[in-house]
C-alpha positions as a printed Julia matrix, in Angstrom:
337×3 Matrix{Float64}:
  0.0    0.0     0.0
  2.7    2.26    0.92
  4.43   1.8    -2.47
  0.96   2.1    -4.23
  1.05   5.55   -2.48
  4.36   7.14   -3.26
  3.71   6.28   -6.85
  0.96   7.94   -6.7
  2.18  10.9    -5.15
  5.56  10.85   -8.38
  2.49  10.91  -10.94
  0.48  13.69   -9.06
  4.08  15.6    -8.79
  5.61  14.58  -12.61
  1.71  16.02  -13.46
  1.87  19.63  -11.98
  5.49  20.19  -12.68
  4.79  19.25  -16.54
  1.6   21.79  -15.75
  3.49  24.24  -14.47
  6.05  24.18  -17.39
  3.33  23.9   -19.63
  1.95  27.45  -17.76
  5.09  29.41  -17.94
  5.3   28.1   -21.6
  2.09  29.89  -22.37
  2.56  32.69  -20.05
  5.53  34.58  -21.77
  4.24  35.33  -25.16
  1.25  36.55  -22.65
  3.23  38.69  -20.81
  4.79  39.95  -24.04
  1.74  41.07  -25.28
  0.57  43.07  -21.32
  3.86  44.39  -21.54
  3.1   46.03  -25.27
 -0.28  47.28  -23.74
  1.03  48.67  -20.97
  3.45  50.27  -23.33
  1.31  51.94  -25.86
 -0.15  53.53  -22.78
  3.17  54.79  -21.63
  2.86  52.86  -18.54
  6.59  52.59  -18.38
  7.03  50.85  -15.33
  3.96  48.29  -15.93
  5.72  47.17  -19.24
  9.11  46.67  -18.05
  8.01  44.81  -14.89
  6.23  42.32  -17.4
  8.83  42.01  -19.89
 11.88  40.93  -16.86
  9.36  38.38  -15.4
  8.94  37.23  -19.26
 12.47  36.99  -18.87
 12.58  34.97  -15.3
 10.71  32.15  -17.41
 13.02  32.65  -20.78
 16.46  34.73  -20.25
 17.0   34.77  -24.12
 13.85  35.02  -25.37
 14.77  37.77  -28.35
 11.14  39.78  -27.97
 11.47  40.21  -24.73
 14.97  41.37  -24.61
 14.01  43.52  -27.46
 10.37  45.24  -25.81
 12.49  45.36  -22.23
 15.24  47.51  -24.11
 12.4   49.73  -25.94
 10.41  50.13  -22.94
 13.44  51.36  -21.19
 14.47  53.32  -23.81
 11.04  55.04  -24.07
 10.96  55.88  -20.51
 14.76  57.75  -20.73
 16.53  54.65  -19.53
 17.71  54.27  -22.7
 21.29  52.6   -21.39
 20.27  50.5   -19.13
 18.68  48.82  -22.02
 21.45  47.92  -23.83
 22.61  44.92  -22.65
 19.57  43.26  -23.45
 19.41  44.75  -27.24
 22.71  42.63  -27.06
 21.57  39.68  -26.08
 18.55  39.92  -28.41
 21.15  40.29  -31.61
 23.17  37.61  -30.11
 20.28  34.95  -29.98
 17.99  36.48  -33.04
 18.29  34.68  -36.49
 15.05  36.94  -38.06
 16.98  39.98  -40.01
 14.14  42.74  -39.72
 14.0   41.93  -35.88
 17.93  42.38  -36.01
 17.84  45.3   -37.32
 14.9   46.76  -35.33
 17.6   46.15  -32.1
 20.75  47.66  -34.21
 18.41  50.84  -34.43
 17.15  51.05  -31.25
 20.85  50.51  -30.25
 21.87  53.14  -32.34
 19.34  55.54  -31.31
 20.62  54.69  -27.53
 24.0   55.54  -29.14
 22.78  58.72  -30.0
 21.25  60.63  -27.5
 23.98  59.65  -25.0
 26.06  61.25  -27.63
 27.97  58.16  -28.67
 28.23  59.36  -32.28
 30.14  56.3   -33.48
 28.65  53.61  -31.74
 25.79  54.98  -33.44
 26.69  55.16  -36.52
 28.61  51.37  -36.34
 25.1   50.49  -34.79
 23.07  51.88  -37.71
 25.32  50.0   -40.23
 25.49  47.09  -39.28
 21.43  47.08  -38.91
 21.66  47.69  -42.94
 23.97  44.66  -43.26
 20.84  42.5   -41.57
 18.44  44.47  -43.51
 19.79  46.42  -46.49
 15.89  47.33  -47.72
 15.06  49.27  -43.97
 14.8   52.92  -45.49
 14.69  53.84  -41.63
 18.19  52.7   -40.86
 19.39  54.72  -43.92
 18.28  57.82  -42.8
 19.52  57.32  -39.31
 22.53  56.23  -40.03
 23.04  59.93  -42.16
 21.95  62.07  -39.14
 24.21  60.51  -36.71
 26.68  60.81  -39.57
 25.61  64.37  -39.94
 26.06  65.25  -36.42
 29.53  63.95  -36.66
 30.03  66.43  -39.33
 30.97  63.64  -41.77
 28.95  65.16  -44.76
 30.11  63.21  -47.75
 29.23  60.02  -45.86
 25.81  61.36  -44.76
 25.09  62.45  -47.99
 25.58  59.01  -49.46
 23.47  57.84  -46.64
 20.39  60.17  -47.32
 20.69  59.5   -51.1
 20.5   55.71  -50.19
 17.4   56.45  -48.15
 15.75  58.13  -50.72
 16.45  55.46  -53.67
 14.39  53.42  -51.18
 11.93  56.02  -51.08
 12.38  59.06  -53.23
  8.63  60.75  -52.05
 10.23  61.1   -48.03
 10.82  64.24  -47.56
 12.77  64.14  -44.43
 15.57  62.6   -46.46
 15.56  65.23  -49.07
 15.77  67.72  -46.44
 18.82  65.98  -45.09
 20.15  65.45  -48.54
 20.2   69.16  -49.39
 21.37  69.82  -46.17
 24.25  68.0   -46.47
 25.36  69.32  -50.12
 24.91  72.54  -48.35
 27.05  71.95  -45.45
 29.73  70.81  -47.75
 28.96  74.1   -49.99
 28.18  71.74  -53.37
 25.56  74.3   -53.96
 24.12  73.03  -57.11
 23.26  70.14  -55.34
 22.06  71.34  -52.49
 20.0   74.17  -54.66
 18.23  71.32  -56.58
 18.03  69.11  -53.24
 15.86  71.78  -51.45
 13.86  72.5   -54.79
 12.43  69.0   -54.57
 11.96  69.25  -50.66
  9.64  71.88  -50.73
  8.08  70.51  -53.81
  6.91  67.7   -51.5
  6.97  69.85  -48.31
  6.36  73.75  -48.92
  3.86  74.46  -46.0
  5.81  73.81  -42.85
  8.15  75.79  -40.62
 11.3   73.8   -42.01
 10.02  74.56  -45.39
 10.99  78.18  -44.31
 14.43  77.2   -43.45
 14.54  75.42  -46.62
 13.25  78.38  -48.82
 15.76  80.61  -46.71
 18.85  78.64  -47.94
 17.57  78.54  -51.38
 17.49  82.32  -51.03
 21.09  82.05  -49.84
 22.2   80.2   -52.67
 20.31  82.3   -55.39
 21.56  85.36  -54.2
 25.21  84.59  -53.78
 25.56  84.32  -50.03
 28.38  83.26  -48.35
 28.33  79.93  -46.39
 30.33  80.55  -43.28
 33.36  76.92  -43.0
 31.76  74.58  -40.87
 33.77  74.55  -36.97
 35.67  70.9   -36.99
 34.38  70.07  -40.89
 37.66  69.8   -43.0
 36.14  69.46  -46.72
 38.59  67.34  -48.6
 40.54  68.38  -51.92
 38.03  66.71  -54.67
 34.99  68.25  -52.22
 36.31  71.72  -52.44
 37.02  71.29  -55.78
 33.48  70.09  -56.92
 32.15  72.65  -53.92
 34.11  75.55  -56.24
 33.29  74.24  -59.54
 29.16  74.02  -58.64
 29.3   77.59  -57.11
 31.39  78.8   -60.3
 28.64  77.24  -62.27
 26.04  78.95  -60.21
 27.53  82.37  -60.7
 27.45  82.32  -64.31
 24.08  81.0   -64.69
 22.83  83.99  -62.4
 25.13  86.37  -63.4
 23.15  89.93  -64.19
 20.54  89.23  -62.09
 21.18  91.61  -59.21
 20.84  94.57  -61.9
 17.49  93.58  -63.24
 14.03  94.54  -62.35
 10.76  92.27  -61.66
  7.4   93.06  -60.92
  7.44  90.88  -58.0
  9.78  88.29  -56.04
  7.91  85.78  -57.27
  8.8   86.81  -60.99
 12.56  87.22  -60.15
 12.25  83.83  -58.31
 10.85  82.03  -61.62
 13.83  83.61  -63.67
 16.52  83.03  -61.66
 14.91  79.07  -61.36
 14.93  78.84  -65.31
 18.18  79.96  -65.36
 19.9   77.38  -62.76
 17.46  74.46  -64.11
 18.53  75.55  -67.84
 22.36  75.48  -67.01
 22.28  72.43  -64.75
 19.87  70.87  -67.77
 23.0   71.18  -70.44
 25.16  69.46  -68.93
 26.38  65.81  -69.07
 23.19  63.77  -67.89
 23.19  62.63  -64.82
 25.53  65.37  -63.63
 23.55  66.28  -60.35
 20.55  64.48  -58.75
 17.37  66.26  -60.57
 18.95  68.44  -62.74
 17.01  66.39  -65.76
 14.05  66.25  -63.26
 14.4   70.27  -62.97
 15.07  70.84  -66.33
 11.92  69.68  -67.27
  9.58  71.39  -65.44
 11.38  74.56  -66.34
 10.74  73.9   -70.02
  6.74  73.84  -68.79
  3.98  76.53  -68.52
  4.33  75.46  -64.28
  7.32  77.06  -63.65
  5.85  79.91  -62.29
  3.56  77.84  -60.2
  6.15  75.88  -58.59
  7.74  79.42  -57.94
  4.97  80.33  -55.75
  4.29  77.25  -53.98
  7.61  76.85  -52.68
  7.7   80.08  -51.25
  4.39  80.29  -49.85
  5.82  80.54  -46.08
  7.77  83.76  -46.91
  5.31  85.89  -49.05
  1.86  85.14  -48.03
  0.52  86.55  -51.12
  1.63  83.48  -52.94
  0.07  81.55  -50.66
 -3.31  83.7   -51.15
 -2.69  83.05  -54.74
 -2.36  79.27  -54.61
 -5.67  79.43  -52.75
 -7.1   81.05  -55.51
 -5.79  78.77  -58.45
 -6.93  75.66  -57.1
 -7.04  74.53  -60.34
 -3.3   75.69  -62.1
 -2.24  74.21  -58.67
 -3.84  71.01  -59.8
 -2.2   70.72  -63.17
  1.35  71.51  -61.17
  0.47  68.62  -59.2
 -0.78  66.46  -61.79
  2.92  66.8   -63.94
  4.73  66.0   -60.52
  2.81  62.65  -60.23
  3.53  61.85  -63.81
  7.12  62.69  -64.14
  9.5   60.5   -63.05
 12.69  62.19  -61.03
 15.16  60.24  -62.45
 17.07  56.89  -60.97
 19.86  58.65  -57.86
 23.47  57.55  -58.55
């Protein structure tokens, strides 16, 4: 009887240890998912406390690892999150997951000011996943805070090959050119930013350093930026370029800035239009529309946020805004180098 009973007792023990496994089996993907609530509600604290008991039952599990580390990040505990973005790349074998963690970590990187771990984050998130536009365009600002332009520019134009409508990679783009003082490039890079943003307060800022580079304005050297010999020498050749195509301009008379604006356009887009193809990114694209009755459109709707009267006058041309609009969704930019 006595054996009869302890036998019993190893079966009733074998059976709730194989239930309890069985429990904490089911409860991490559970406490995944309350941990994502909780998140999405900014509950902070909530989330992370699920996500480490997630990881009491399963130390490597790679979502947990990941949500703990994004959770912490989120509520400006960005570091302490780190080790388990680690230990999330270490165990992961799914590349968009990968490089979701090589971004956070690079993100992490970069508000603690740890330009290049950032930046060795953000690329080697594009070796896991070399079709995340995200990780592109990352990768260029840290690269841009860095003040390494020529490498941020390459960055931004990879973003936008992967998506040529975002316009917070054009921005960066034309920024970039700019910083480096390649201002052909950076003239026709902030042409197509405000063509897809002109209404906004950095579409300002954008229009103001088109104004810059139109009128001839000196761009003051960069503290800590040390161009190299072929950039200054493409930086001088574009702004020798520039001059001639506007040269005569400050003597002449419009009836309004939006006229001069429209000439001084047609003559950039015309020059950059002649040269060898493919010269600069959207000089065809440029050339075109300034061969078109729209010119003068796209004139006043990229300057809107300085002279309100334009933007009074797009109101009231609905429909010549329409056919501006209607050309831009039909013509192609143009493959980027």
């Amino acid at each position: 009887m006595k054996i009869y009973l302890n036998a019993l007792l190893a079966l009733a023990f074998l059976f709730i240890s194989l239930t309890l496994k069985a429990q904490d089996t089911v409860r991490v993907p559970d406490l995944i998912k309350q941990g994502q609530e909780l998140n999405q509600q900014k509950n902070y604290i909530g989330a992370i406390d699920k996500y480490k008991r997630a990881l009491k039952l399963e130390p490597e599990n790679v979502r947990a690892n990941y949500e703990l580390a994004f959770a912490l990040y989120s509520s400006g505990k960005g570091i302490e999150g780190i080790p388990y973005l680690e230990r999330a790349i270490k165990a992961n074998t799914n590349a968009q997951l990968a490089a979701g963690a090589y971004s956070l970590l690079g993100s992490i990187y970069g508000g603690a000011n740890q330009l290049q771990k950032s930046i060795a984050a953000y690329s080697n998130g594009i070796k896991a996943d070399s079709t995340n536009q995200r990780l592109y365009y990352n990768l260029g600002i840290a690269q841009y805070r860095a003040k390494q332009y020529g490498e941020a520019e390459k960055s931004f134009i990879n973003a936008l090959k992967l998506d040529t409508g975002y316009a917070a990679s054009q921005r960066m783009y034309a920024l970039v050119a700019f910083h480096q003082n390649k201002r052909a490039e950076a003239l026709l890079g902030f042409c197509r930013f405000l063509m897809l943003e002109p209404n906004t307060a950095q579409s300002a800022e954008a229009f103001g350093n088109l104004q810059n580079i139109l009128n001839g304005g000196s761009l003051k050297p960069e503290p800590g930026y040390k161009p190299s010999p072929e950039t200054k020498a493409t930086a001088d050749y574009q702004n020798k370029l520039l001059a001639k195509a506007l040269s005569g301009f400050a003597t002449r008379r419009y009836a309004s800035p939006s006229e001069l604006l429209t000439a001084q356009l047609k003559a950039v887009f015309t020059a950059f239009g002649n040269m060898p193809k493919d010269k600069y990114h959207f000089a065809d694209y440029f050339y075109k529309l300034s061969q078109t009755e729209y010119l003068p459109i796209f004139a006043r709707l990229i300057s809107q946020k300085t002279y309100p009267e334009n933007a009074k006058w797009l109101k009231d041309n609905a429909d010549k805004v329409a056919e501006l609009e209607t050309w831009i969704k039909d013509t192609k930019t143009g493959a980027l180098r």
